[in-house]
C-alpha positions in Angstrom: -38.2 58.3 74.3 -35.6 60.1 76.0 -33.1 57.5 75.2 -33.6 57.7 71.6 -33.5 61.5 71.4 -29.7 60.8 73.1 -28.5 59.2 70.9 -29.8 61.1 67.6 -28.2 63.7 69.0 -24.7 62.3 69.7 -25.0 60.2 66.4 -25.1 63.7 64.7 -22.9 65.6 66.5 -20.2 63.2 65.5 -20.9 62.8 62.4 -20.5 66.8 62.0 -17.2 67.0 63.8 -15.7 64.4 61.6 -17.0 65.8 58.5 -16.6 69.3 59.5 -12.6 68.1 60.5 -11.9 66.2 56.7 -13.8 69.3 55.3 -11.0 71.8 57.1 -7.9 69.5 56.3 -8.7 69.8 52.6 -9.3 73.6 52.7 -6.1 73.8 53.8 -4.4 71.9 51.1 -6.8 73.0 48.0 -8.0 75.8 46.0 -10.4 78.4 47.2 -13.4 76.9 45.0 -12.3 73.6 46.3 -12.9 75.4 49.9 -16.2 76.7 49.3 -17.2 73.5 47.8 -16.5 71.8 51.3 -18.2 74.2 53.2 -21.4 73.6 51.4 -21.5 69.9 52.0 -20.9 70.4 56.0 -24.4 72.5 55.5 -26.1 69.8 53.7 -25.1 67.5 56.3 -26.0 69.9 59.0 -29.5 70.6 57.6 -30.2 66.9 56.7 -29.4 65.5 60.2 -32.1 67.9 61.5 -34.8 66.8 59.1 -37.4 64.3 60.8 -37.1 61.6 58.9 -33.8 61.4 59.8 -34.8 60.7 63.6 -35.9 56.9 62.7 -34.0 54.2 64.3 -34.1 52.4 61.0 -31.8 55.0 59.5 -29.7 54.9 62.1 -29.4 51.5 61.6 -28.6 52.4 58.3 -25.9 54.6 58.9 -23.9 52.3 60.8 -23.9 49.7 58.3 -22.9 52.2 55.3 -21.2 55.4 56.5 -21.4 58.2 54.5 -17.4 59.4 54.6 -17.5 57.0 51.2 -19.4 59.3 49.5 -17.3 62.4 50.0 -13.2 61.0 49.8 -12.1 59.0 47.0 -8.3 57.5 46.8 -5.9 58.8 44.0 -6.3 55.5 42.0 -10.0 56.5 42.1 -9.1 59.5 40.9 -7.1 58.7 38.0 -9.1 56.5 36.0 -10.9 57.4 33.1 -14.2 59.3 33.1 -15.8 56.8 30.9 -15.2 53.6 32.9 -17.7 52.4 35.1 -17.3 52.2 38.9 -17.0 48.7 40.4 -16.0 45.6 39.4 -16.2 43.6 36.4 -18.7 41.0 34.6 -17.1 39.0 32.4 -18.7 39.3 28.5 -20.5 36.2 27.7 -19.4 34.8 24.4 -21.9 33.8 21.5 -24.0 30.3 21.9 -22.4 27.0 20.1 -25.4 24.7 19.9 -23.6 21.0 20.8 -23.8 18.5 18.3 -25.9 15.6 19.4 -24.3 13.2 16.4 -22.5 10.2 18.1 -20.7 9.0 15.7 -17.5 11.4 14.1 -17.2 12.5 10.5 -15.9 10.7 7.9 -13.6 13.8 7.3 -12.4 14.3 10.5 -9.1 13.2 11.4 -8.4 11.1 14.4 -6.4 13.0 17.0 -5.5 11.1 19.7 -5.3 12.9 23.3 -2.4 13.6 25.9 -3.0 10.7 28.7 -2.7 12.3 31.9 0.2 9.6 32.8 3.9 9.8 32.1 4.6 8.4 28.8 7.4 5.7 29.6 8.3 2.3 27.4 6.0 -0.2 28.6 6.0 -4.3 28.1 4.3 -5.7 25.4 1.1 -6.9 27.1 -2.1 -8.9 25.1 -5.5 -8.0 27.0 -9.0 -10.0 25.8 -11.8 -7.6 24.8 -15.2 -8.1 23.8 -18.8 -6.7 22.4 -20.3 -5.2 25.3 -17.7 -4.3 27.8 -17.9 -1.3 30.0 -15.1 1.6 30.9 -14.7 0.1 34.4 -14.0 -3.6 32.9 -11.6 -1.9 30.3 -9.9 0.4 33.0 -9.1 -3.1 35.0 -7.5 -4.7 32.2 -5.3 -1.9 30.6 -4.8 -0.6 34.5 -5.6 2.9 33.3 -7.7 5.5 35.3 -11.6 5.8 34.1 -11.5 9.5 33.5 -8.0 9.0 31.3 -10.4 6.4 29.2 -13.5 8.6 29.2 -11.0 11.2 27.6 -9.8 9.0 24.8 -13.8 7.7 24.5 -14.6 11.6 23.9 -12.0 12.3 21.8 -13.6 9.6 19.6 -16.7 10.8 19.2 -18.4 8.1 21.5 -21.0 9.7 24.3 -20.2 8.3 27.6 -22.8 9.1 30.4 -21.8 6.2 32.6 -18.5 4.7 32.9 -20.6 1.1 32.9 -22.1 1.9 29.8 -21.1 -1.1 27.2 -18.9 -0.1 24.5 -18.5 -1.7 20.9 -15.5 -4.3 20.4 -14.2 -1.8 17.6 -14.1 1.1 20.1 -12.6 -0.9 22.8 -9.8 -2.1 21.0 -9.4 1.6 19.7 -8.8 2.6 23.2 -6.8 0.1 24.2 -4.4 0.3 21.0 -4.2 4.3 22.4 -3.1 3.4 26.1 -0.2 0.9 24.3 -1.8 -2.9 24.7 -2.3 -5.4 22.2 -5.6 -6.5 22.0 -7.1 -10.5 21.2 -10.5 -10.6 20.5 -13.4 -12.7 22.4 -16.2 -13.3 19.9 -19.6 -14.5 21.4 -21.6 -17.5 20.1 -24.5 -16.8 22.6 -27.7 -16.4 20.7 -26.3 -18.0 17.5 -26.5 -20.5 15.6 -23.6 -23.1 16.0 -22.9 -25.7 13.5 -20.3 -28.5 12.7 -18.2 -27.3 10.2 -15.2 -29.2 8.1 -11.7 -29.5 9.8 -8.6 -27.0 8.7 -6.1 -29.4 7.9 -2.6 -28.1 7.3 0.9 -30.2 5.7 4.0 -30.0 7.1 7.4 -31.2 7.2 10.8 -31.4 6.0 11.5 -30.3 2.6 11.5 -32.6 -0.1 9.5 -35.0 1.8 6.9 -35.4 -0.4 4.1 -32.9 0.9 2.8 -31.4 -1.7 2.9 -34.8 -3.7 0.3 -35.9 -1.2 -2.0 -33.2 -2.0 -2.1 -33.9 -5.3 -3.2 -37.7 -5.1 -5.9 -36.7 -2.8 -7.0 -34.2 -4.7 -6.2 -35.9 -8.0 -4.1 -32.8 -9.4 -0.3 -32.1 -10.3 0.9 -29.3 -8.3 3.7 -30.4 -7.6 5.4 -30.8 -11.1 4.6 -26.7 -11.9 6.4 -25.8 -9.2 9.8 -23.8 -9.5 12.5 -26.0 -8.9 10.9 -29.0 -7.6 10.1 -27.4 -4.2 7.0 -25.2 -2.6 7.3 -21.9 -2.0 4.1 -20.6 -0.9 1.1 -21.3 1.6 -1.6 -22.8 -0.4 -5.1 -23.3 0.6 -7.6 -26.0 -1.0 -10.7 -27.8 -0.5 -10.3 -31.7 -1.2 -13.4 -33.6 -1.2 -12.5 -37.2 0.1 -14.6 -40.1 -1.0 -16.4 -40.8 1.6 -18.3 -37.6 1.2 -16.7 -35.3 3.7 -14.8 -31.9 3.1 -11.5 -31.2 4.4 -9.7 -28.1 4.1 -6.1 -28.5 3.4 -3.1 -26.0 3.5 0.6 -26.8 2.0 3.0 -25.1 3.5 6.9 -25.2 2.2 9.4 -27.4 4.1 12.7 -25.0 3.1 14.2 -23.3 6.1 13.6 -19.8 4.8 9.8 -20.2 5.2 9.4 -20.7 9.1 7.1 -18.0 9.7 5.0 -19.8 6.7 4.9 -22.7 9.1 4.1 -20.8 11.9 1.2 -19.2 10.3 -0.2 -22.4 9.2 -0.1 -24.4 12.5 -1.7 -21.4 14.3 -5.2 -21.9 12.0 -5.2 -25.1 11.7 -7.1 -28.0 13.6 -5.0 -30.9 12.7 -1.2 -31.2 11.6 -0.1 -33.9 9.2 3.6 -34.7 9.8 4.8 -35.6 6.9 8.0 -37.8 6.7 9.9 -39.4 4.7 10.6 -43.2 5.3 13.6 -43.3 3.7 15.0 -40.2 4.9 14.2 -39.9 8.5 13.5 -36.8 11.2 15.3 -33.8 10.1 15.4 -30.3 11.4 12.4 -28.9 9.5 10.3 -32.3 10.7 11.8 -30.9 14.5 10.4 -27.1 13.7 6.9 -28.0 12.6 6.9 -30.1 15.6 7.6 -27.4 17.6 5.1 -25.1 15.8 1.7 -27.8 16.4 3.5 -28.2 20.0 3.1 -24.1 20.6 0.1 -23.7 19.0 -1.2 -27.2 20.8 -3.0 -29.1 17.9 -3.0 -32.6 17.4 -0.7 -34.2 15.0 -0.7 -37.1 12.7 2.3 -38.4 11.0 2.2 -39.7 7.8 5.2 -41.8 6.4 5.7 -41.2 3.3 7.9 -42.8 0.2 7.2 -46.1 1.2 7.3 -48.1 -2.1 10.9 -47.2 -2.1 13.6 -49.5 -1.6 15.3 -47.8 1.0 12.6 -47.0 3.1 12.4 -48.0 6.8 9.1 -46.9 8.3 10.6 -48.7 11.8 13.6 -46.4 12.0 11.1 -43.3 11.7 8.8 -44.3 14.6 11.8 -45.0 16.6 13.0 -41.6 16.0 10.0 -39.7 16.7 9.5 -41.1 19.5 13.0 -40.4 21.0 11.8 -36.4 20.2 8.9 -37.0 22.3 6.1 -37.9 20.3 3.4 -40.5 21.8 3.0 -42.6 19.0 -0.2 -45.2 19.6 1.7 -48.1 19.3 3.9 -47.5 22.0 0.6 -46.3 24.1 0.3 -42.7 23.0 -2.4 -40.7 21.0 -0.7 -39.4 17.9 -1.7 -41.5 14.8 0.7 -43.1 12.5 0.1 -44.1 8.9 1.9 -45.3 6.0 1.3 -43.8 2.8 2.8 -43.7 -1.1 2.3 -40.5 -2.6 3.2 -41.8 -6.2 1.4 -45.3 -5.9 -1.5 -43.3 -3.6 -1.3 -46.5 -1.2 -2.3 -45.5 2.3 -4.4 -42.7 1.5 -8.0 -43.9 2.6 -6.0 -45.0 5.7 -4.7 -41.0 6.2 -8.4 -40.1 5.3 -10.0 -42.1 8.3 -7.2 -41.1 10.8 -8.3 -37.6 10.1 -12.2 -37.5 9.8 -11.6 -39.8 13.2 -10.1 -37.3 14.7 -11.9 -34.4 13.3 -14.8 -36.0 14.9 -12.8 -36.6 18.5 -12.3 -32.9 18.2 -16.0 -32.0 17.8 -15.5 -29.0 15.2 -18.3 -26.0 15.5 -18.5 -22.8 15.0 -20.8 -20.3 14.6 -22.4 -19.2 11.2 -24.7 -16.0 12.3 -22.9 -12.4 13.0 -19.9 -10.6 11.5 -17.1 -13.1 10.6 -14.0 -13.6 11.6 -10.9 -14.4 9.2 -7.2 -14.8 9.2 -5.1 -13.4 6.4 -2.9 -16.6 4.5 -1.4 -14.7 1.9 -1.6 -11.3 0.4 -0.6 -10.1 -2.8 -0.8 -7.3 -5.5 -2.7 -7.8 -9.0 -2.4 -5.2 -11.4 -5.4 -5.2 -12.3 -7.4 -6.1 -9.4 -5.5 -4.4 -6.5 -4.7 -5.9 -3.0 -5.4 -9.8 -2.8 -5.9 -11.7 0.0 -6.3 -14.9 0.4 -8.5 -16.1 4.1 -9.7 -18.8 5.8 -13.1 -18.0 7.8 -12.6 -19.5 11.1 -16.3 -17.9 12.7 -19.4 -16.3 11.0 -20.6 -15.9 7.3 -18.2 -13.3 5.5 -20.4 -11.3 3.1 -19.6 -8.9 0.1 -20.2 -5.4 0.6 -19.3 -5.7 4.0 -16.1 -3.0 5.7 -13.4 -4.8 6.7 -10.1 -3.9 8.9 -7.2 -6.3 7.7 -4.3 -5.2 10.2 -3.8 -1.7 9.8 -5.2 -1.7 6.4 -9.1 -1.4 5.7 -11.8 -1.6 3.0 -14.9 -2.8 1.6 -15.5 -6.1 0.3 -16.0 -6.0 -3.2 -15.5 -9.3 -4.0 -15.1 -12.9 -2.9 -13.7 -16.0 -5.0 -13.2 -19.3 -3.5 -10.3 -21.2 -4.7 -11.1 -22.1 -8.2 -11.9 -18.5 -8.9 -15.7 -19.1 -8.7 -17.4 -15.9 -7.4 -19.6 -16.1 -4.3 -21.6 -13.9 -2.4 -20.4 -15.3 1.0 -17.9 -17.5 2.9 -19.2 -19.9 5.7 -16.3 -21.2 8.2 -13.7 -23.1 7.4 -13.7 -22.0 3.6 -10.5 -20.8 2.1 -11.8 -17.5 0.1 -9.4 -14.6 -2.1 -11.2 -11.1 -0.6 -10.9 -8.1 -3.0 -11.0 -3.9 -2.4 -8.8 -3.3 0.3 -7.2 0.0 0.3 -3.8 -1.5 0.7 -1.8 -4.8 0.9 -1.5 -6.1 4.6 0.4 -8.6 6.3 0.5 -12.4 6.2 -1.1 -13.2 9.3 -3.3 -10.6 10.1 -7.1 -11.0 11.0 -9.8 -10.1 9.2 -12.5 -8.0 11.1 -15.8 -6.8 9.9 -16.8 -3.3 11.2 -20.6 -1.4 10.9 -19.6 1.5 8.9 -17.1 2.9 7.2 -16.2 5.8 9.8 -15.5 3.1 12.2 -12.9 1.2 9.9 -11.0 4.5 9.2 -10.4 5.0 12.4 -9.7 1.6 13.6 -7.1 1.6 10.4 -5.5 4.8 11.6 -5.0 3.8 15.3 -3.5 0.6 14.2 -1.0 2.0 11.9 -0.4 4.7 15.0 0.5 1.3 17.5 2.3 0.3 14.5 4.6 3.4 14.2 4.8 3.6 18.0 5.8 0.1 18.3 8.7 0.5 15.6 9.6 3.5 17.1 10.0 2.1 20.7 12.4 -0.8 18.8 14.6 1.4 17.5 15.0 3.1 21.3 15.9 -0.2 22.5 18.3 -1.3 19.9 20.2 2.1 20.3 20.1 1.4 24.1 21.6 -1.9 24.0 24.5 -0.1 21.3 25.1 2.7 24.2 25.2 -0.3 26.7 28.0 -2.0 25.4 31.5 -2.0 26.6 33.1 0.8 25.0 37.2 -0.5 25.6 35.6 -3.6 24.0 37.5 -3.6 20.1 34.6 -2.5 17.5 35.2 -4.9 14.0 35.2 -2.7 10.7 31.8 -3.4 9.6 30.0 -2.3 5.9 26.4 -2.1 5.3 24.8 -3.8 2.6 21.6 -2.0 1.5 19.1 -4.4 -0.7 15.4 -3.9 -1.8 13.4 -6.9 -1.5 10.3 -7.4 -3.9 9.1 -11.0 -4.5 5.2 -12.2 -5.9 3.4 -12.4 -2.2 3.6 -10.7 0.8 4.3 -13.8 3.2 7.5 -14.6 0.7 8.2 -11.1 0.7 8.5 -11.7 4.6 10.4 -14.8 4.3 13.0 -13.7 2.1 13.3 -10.6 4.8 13.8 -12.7 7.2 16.4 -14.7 5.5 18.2 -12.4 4.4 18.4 -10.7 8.2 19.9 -14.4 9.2 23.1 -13.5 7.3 24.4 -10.4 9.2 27.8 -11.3 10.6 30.3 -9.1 12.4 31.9 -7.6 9.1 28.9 -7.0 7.2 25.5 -5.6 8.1 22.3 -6.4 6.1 19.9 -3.7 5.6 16.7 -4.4 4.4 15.4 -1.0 3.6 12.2 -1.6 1.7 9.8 -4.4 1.0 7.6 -5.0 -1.7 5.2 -7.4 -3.6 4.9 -7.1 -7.4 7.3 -6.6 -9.9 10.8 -4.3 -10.1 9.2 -0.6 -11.0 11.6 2.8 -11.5 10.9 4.1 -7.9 12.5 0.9 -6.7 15.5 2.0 -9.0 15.6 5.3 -7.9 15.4 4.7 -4.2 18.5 1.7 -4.8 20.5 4.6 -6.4 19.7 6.7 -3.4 21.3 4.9 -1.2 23.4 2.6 -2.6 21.3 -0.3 -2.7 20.7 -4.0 -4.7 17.5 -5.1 -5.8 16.3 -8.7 -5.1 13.2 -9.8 -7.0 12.3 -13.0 -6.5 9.3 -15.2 -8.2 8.4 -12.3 -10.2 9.2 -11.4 -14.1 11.6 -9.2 -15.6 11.5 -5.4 -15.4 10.6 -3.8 -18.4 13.6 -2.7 -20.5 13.2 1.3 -19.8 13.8 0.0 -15.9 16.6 -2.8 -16.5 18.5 0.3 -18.7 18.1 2.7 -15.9 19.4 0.4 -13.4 22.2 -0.2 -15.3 22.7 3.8 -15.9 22.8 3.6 -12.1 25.2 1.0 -11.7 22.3 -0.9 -9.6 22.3 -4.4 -9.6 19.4 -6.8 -9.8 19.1 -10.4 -8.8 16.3 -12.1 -10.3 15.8 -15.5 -8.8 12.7 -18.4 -8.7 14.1 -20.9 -6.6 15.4 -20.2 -2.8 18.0 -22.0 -2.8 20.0 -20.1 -5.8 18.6 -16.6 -4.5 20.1 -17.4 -0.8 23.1 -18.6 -2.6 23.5 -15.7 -5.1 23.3 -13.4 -2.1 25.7 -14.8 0.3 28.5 -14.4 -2.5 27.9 -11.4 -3.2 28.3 -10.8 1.1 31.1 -12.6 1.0 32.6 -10.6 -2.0 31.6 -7.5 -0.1 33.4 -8.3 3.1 36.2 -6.3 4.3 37.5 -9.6 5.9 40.1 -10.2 8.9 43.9 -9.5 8.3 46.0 -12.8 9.7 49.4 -13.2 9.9 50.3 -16.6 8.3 53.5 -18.3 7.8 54.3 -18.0 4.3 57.7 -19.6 4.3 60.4 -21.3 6.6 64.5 -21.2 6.5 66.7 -22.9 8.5 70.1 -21.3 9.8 73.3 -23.6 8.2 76.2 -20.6 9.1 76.7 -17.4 10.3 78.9 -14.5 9.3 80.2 -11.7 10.8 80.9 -8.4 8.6 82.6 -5.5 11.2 82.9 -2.0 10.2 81.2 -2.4 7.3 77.9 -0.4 7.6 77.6 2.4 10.1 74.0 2.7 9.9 73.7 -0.8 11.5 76.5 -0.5 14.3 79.5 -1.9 13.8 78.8 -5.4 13.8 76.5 -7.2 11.3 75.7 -10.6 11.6 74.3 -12.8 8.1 72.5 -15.9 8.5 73.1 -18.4 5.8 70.0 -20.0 5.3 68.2 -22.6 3.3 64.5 -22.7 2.8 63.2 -25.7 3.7 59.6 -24.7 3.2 57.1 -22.1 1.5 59.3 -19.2 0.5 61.1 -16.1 2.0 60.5 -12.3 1.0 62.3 -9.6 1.7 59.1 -7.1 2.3 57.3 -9.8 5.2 58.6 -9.7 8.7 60.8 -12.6 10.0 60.6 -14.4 13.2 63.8 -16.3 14.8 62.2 -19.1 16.7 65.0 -21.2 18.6 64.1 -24.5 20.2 59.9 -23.9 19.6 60.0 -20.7 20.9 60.2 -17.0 19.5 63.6 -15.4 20.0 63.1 -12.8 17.6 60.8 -10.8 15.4 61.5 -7.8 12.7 62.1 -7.0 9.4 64.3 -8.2 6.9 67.0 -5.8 6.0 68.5 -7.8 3.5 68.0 -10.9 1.4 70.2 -12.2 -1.0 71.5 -15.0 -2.9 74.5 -15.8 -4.5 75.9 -12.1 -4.0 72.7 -10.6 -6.0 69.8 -8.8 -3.7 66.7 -10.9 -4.6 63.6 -10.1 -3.0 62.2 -13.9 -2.7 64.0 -17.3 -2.3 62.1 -20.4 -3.0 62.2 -23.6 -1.3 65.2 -25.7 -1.4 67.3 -22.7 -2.5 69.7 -20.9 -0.2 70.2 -17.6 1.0 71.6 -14.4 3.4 69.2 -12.8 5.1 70.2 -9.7 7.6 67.2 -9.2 10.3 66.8 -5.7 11.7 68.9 -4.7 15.3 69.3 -8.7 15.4 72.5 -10.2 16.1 72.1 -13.5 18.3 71.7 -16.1 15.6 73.0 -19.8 16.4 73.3 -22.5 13.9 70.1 -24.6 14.0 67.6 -21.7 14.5 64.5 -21.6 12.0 63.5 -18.2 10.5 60.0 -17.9 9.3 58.1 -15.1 7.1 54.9 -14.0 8.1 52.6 -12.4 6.1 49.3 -10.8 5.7 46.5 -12.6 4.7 43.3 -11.0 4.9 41.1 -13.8 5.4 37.1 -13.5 3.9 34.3 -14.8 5.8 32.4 -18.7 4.2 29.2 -18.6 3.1 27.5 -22.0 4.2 24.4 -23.7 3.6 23.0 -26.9 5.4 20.9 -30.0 3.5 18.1 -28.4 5.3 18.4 -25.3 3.5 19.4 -23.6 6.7 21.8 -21.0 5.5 24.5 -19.0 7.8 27.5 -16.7 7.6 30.8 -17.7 9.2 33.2 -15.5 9.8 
């Protein structure tokens, strides 16, 4: 034990030098009770090395792993902090307990905020992705090439709990997400576990206008239409079921043939199954028979022509077939698949012909659809009652539409609260194909939209908001691109002077609200700009006054009655005028003169007059402000007339020798400041003195020049400038 005794004793023999050395460096430097203080604590440390349990190996152990020196120094920061605050480092203070809520689905008062996507917000394409019930994060995350946790964000922000990024998500929630990363969404409904029945065909009427469309309608469906409408013509999308006499139900839609209503057309072809091209046989292919061509082409449904007017004299059903054919339709005479009949609206010859082409090819096409689950609609027309609120009139393509049910029409929502089919018979639900009027939405959507039925009414808030959201972003991004393309135009290039033309548009239904938009768009020329600021269905009210006074604005009401007298008297207190029309034709022709009228126009110089050059004279000396030679051309006006104010051109031999202003014009010795034709005169041009017998003078002068307003037989109406 030798060994250990060594080193006990060197252990503390250190350990009292080195205190006893820090214990003498601070005597010198402190007080005399700071000294004495010292002193003791080399004793303790003396007498405490020589106790025995101090002799261990354990403690020795000890004392190289924590040496005492700590214990007796501390550092000035030590030093200065407060008496009160603890030694050692600090545990953070942990806040109070938040229970999490375990609801999954949000609040109905909550509003929807969307997140910040961890990507760099740049303006994307517009891209279309297919969604459907069921579809997990990972399959969503492939098609909108997002990140998972970027969607798992947006799902949380929601409300949805997401434990698995291959848990399936609703169709409502999924096109939520996607409307928040910027796609457009089309949705995949499933008839897998449903039941799937034939249901009747969506037949829809097209063609030029005037053709006769409408009058075939009404001898199938034994009515008069036709004669009620304004102006001889259609002007809406209408929807009816015609029960044929064999039995079988065909849904029909009429759409106009005018050139305004395009988008009508477009709207129709896109629901329908089966286009009847209607032509007439004494007028031929025109450009609105071309366009609904077109529009079955693009939405690829079959077509069958029907050629109408054939009791006429004039008709020539021959021609027609020849000329659809040249536009490259495989008629089945000439070994295509696209039925032809001829038909007589006003005799109602042919129409048990038209009826078996259809049902024939209704039954080629094998029509189904499914009846069980949440429906499916699209939105014909919209409009406002005052009474009853937003109307919309449908056509259910899938599913059984029920009342009570939350919808989300576009970006508007609300809950069915009731259905009318389309003799204003109320009904509890609408089965496919079945044109129905759907009332208590919140608000008026578009034409065009589809109708999509939601579980609760939480979920249609919010799908409503992040529509309108898309919506707003979408307009937004427009805007940035049409101030781009300004900025990237050449600058040296010569900007016309060009006025805007504010006009408020209100008109009985949204899709003619949309058309007359449209139209009215069509008619911007370089001199003036068309500025459709606001958009409305129902009649003119005082807001729509007010806002036209605000900035400067027209109001065109079209199809609707006339404002009450309080509003007519306060637009014309505000020197706003109003253009109340119910046929297309007159409105689009009303408006394009008062374009026209509002036109700055072109300033031109145009030859008002034309002299030719009989004699000269030579007056020397006479006049010192013009030099002292003058030269006078005797003249005789041999067309137009001569004025003193225009400038005068010297053309000698075709070409212009000359150009300035007259400084003098007179006839028979008496200053005149115009000279008919056939008349003579003197005329002295400015600084010009080479004038030869022979030469012809002409006066120019200023015309400003207004631009035409034009319309086409087709209805097709333009600006020309």
């Amino acid at each position: 034990m030798a060994w250990r005794e060594g080193i006990r004793a060197s252990l503390t023999k250190n350990l009292y030098s080195v205190i006893s050395r820090d214990a003498l460096v601070s005597i010198s430097s402190n007080t005399v009770k700071e000294k004495a203080k010292a002193l003791a604590s080399a004793r303790c440390l003396s007498e405490f090395s020589g106790r025995r349990g101090f002799r261990d190996a354990d403690n020795c152990k000890f004392l190289t792993k924590r040496p005492l020196i700590r214990c007796f120094h501390a550092s000035a920061e030590l030093l200065a902090r407060r008496k009160d605050e603890p030694f050692g480092l600090k545990t953070p203070s942990k806040g109070k307990f938040v229970k999490r809520s375990n609801r999954t689905q949000p609040p109905v008062e909550a509003p929807y905020v969307p997140p910040k996507l961890k990507r760099i917000s740049k303006s994307l394409p517009d891209r279309t992705i297919d969604i459907f019930e069921g579809m997990t994060i990972v399959e969503l995350a492939k098609r909108t090439s997002e990140s998972i946790p970027t969607l798992q964000d947006i799902l949380g922000n929601v409300g949805e709990k997401i434990d698995s990024e291959f848990d399936p998500l609703s169709i409502d929630v999924a096109e939520l997400v996607a409307m928040e990363v910027g796609v457009n969404v089309r949705r995949l409904h499933s008839s897998e576990g449903t039941e799937v029945l034939p249901r009747p065909a969506v037949v829809t009427v097209m063609g030029h206008v005037d053709h006769g469309k409408t009058s075939l309608l009404d001898a199938l469906r034994q009515t008069s239409v036709a004669a009620k409408e304004a102006g001889g013509i259609t002007q809406h999308l209408g929807a009816f079921v015609v029960s044929m006499p064999s039995g079988a139900s065909i849904t029909f839609l009429d759409t106009p043939g005018h050139a305004a209503f395009s988008a009508m057309r477009a709207r129709g072809a896109a629901v329908t199954d089966i286009v009847v091209l209607v032509v007439a046989a004494d007028d031929g292919v025109m450009p609105q028979t071309l366009e609904a061509m077109s529009h079955a082409k693009d939405a690829k449904v079959p077509i069958v022509v029907a050629i109408n007017k054939c009791d006429k004299p004039a008709a020539n059903p021959e021609r027609v077939r020849i000329q659809l054919a040249s536009e490259g339709l495989l008629l089945e005479e000439m070994g295509g698949d696209v039925q032809v009949v001829e038909v007589s609206a006003v005799k109602k010859d042919g129409l048990d012909k038209l009826e078996e082409c259809l049902l024939l090819q209704a039954e080629l096409m094998d029509l189904k659809a499914r009846i069980d689950g949440p429906a499916h609609a699209y939105v014909v027309e919209a409009r406002l009652d005052r009474g009853r609120g937003p109307l919309v009139t449908a056509i259910v393509k899938a599913g059984t539409l029920v009342c009570g049910q939350h919808v989300v029409v576009g970006a508007e929502w609300g809950r069915i609260r009731a259905i009318r089919d389309m003799v204003a018979k109320s009904t509890e639900r609408a089965k496919p194909a079945m044109p129905v009027e759907i009332e208590g939405l919140r608000g008026l959507p578009m034409a065009g939209d589809d109708i999509v039925v939601v579980e609760s009414e939480e979920r249609a808030r919010m799908l409503s908001a992040g529509r309108k959201k898309k919506l707003e972003k979408d307009r937004l991004r427009k805007m940035d691109e049409d101030k781009t393309e300004m900025l990237d135009d050449d600058p040296s290039a010569e900007v016309p002077k060009r006025v805007e033309m504010p006009i408020i548009v209100k008109a009985d239904v949204q899709g003619t609200v949309q058309a007359v938009t449209d139209t009215l768009k069509s008619l911007n020329s370089p001199q003036v700009f068309v500025n459709v600021v606001h958009g409305g269905v129902g009649p003119i009210s005082q807001s729509d006054v007010d806002l036209a006074q605000a900035c400067g604005a027209c109001i065109v009401g079209f199809n609707i009655r006339n404002p009450p007298t309080s509003v007519s008297q306060a637009a014309t207190r505000a020197s706003t005028k109003i253009i109340l029309h119910r046929v297309i034709y007159h409105l689009l022709e009303d408006i394009g003169n008062v374009i026209v009228e509002k036109a700055p126009g072109t300033f031109e110089s145009k030859v008002a007059g034309e002299a030719q050059v009989l004699n000269i004279f030579e007056i020397k000396g006479k006049s010192k402000d013009k030099g002292d030679e003058v030269k006078i051309a005797g003249c005789k006006v041999i067309d137009g007339r001569v004025t003193k104010s225009s400038t005068l051109r010297l053309l000698r031999s075709g070409e212009v020798v000359f150009e300035g202003s007259c400084a003098s014009l007179k006839r028979e010795k008496q200053d005149v400041d115009a000279v008919g034709k056939g008349n003579e005169c003197g005329l002295v041009i400015q600084d010009c003195l080479d004038f030869q017998i022979g030469d012809i003078v002409q006066c120019l002068e200023l015309v400003n020049r207004k631009p035409k307003f034009i319309s086409s037989e087709s209805g097709a109406v333009r600006i020309e400038c």
